[in-house]
Biopython code that builds the backbone (N, CA, C, O; Angstrom):
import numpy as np
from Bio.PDB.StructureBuilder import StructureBuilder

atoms = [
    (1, "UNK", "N", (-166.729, -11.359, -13.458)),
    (1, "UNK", "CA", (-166.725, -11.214, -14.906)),
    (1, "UNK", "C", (-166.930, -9.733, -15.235)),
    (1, "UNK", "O", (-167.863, -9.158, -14.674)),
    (2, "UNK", "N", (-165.945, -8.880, -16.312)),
    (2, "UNK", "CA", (-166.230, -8.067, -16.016)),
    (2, "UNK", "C", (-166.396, -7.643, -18.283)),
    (2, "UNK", "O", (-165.539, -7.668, -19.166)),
    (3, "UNK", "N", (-167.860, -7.337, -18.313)),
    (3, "UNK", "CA", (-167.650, -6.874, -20.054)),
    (3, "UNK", "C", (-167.007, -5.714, -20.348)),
    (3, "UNK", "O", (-167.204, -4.716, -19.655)),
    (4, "UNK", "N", (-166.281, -5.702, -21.256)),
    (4, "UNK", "CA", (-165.112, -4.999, -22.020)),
    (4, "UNK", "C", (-165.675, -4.224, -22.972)),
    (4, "UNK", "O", (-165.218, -4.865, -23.918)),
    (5, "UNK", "N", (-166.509, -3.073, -23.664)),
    (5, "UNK", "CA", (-166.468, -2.487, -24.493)),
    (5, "UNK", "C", (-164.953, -2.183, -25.237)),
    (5, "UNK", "O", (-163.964, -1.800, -24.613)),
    (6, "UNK", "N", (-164.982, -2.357, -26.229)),
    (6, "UNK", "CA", (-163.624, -2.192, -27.289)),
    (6, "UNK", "C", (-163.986, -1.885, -28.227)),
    (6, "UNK", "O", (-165.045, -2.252, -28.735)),
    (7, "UNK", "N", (-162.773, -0.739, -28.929)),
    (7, "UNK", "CA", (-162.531, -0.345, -30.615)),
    (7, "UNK", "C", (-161.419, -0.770, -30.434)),
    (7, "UNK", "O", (-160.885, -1.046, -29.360)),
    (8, "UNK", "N", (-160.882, -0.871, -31.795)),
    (8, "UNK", "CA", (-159.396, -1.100, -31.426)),
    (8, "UNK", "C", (-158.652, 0.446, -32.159)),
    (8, "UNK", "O", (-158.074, 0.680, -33.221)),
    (9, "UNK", "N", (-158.995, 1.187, -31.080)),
    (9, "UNK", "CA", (-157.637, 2.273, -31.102)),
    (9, "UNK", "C", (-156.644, 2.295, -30.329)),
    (9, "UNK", "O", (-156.520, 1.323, -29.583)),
    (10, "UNK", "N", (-155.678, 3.340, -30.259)),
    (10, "UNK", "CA", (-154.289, 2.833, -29.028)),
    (10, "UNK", "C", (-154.613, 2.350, -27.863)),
    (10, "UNK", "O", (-154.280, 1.323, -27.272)),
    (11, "UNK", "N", (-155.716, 3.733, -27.453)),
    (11, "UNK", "CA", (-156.071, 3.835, -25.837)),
    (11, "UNK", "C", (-156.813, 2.285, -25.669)),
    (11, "UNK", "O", (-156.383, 1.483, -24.840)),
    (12, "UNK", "N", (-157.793, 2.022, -26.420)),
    (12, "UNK", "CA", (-158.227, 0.710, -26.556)),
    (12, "UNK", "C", (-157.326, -0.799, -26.344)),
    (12, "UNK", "O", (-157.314, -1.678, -25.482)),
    (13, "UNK", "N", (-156.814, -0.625, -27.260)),
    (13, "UNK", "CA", (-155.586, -1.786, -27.267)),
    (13, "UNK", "C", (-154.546, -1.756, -26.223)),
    (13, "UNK", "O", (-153.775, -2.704, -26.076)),
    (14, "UNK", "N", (-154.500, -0.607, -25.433)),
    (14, "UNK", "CA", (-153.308, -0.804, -24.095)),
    (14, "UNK", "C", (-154.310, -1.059, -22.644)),
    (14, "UNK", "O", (-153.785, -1.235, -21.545)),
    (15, "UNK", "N", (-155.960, -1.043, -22.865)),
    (15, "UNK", "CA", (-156.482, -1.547, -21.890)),
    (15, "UNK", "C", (-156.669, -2.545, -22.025)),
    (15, "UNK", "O", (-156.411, -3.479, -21.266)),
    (16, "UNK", "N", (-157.278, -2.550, -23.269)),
    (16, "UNK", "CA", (-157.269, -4.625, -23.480)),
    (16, "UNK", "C", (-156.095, -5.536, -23.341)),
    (16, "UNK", "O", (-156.245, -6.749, -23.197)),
    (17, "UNK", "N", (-154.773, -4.882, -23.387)),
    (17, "UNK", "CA", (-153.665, -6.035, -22.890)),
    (17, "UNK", "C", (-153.663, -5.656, -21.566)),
    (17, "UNK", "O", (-153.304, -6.586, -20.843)),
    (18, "UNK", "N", (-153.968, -4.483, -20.882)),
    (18, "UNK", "CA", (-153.730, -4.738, -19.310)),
    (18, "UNK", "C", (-154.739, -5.617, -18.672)),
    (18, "UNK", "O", (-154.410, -6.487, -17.866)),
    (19, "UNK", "N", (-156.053, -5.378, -19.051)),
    (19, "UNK", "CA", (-157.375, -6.504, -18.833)),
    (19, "UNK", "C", (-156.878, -7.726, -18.582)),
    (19, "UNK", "O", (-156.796, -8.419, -17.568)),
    (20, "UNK", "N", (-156.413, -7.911, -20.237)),
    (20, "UNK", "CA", (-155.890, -9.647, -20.028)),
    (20, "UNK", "C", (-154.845, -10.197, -18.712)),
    (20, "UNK", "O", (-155.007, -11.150, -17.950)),
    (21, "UNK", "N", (-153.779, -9.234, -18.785)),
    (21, "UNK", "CA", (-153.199, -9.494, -17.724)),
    (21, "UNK", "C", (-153.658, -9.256, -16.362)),
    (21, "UNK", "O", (-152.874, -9.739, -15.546)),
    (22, "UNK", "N", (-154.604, -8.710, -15.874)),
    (22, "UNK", "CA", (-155.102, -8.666, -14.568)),
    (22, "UNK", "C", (-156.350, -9.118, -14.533)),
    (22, "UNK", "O", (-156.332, -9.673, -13.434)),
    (23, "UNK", "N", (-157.662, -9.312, -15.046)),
    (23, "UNK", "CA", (-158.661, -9.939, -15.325)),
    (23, "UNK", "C", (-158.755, -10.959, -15.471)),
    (23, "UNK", "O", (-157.618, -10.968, -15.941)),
    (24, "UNK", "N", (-159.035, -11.936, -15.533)),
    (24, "UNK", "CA", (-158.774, -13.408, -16.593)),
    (24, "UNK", "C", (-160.945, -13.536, -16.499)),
    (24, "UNK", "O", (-161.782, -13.231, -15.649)),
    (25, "UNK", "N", (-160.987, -14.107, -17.807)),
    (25, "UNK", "CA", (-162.290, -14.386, -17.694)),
    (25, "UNK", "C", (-163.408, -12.928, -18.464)),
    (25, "UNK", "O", (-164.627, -13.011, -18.313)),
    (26, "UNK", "N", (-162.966, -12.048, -19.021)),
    (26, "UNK", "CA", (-163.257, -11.009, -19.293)),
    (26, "UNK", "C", (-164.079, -11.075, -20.485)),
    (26, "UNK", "O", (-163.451, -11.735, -21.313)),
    (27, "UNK", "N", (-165.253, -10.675, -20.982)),
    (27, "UNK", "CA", (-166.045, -10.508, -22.022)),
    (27, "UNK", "C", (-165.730, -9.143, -22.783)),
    (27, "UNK", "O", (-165.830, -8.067, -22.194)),
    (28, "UNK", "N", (-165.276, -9.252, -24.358)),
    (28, "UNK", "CA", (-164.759, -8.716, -25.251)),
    (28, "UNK", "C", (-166.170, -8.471, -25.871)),
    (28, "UNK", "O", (-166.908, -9.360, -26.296)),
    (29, "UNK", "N", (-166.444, -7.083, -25.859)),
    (29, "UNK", "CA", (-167.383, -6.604, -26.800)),
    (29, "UNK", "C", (-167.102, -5.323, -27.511)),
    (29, "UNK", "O", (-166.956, -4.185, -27.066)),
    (30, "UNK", "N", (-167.051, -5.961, -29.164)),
    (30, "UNK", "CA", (-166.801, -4.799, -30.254)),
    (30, "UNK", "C", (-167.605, -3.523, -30.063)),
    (30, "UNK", "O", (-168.808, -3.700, -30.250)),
    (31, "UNK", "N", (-167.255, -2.292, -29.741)),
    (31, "UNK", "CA", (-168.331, -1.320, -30.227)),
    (31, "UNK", "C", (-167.560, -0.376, -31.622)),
    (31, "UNK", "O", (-166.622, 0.420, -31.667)),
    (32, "UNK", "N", (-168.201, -0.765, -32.325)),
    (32, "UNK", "CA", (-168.067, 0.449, -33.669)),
    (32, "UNK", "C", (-168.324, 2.173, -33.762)),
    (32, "UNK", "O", (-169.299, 2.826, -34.133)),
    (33, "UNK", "N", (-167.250, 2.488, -33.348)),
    (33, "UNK", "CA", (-167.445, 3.823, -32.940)),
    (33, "UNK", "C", (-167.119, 4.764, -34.127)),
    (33, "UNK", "O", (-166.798, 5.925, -33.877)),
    (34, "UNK", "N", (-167.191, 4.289, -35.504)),
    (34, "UNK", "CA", (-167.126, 4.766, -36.546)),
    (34, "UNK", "C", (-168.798, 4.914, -36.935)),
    (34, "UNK", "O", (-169.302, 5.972, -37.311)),
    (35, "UNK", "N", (-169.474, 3.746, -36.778)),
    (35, "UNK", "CA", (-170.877, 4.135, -36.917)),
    (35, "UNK", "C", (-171.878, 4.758, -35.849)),
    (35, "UNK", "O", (-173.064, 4.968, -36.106)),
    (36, "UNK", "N", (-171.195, 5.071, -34.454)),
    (36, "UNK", "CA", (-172.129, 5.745, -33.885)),
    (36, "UNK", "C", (-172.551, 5.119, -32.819)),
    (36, "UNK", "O", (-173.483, 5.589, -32.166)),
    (37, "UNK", "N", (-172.008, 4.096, -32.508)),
    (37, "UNK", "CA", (-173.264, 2.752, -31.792)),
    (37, "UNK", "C", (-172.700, 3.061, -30.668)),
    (37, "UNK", "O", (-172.857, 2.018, -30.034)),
    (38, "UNK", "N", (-171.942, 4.051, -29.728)),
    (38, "UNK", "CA", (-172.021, 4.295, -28.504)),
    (38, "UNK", "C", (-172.826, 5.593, -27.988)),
    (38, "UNK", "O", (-172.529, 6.128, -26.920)),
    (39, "UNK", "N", (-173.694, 5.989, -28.682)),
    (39, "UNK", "CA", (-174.953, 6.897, -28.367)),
    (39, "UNK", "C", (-175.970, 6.966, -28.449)),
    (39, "UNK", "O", (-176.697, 7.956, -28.529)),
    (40, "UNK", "N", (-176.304, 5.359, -28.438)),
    (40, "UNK", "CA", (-177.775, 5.326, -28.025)),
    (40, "UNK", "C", (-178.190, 5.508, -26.397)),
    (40, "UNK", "O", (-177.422, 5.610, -25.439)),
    (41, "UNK", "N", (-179.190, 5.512, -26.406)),
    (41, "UNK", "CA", (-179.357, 5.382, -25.054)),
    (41, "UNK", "C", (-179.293, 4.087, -23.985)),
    (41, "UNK", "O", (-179.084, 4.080, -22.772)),
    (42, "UNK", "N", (-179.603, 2.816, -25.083)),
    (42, "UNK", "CA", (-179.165, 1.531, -24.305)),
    (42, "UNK", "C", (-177.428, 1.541, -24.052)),
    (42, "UNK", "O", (-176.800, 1.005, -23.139)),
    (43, "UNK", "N", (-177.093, 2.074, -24.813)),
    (43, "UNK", "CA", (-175.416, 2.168, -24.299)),
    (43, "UNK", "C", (-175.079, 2.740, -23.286)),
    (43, "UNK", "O", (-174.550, 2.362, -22.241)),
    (44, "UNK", "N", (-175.529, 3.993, -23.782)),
    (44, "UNK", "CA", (-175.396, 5.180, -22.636)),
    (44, "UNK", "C", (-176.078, 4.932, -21.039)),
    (44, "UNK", "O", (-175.700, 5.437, -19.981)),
    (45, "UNK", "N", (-176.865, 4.265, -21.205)),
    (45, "UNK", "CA", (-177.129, 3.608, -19.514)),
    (45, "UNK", "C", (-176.370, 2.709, -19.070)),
    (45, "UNK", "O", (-176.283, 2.597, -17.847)),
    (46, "UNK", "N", (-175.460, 1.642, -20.108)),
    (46, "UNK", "CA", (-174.668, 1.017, -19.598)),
    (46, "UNK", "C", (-173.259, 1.906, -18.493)),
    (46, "UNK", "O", (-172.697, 1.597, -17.443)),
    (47, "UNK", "N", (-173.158, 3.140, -19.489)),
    (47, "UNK", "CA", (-172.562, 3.795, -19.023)),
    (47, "UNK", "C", (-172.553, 4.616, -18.074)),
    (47, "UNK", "O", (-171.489, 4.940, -17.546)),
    (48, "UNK", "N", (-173.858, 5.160, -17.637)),
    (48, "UNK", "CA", (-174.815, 5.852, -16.554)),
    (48, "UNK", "C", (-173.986, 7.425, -17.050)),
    (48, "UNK", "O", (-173.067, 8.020, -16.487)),
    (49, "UNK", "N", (-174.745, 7.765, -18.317)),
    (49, "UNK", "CA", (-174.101, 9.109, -18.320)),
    (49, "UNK", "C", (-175.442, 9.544, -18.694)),
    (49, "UNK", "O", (-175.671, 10.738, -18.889)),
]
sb = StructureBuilder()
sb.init_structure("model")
sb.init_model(0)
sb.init_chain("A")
sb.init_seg("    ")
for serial, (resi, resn, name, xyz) in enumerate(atoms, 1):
    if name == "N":
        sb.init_residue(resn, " ", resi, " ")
    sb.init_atom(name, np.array(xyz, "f"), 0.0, 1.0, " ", f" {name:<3s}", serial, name[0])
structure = sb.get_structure()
């Protein structure tokens, strides 16, 4: 199982149809990157940056 952070911009939307097609079973999670919500630090460890 693998979770999906997503916006839906281009780059976004051409990984999420390749996902679907090679993944099956994949967890879709919205991040709102208009408000900021990928710089917290609980994110940012998801990310290990």
């Amino acid at each position: 199982m693998i979770d999906f952070y997503y916006w839906p911009v281009p780059n976004g939307q051409k990984t999420s149809i390749a996902m679907a097609k090679i993944v099956a079973g994949d967890d879709l999670i919205f991040i709102d990157i208009g408000q900021g919500v990928q710089f917290p630090d609980n994110f940012l460890a998801i990310i290990n940056l």
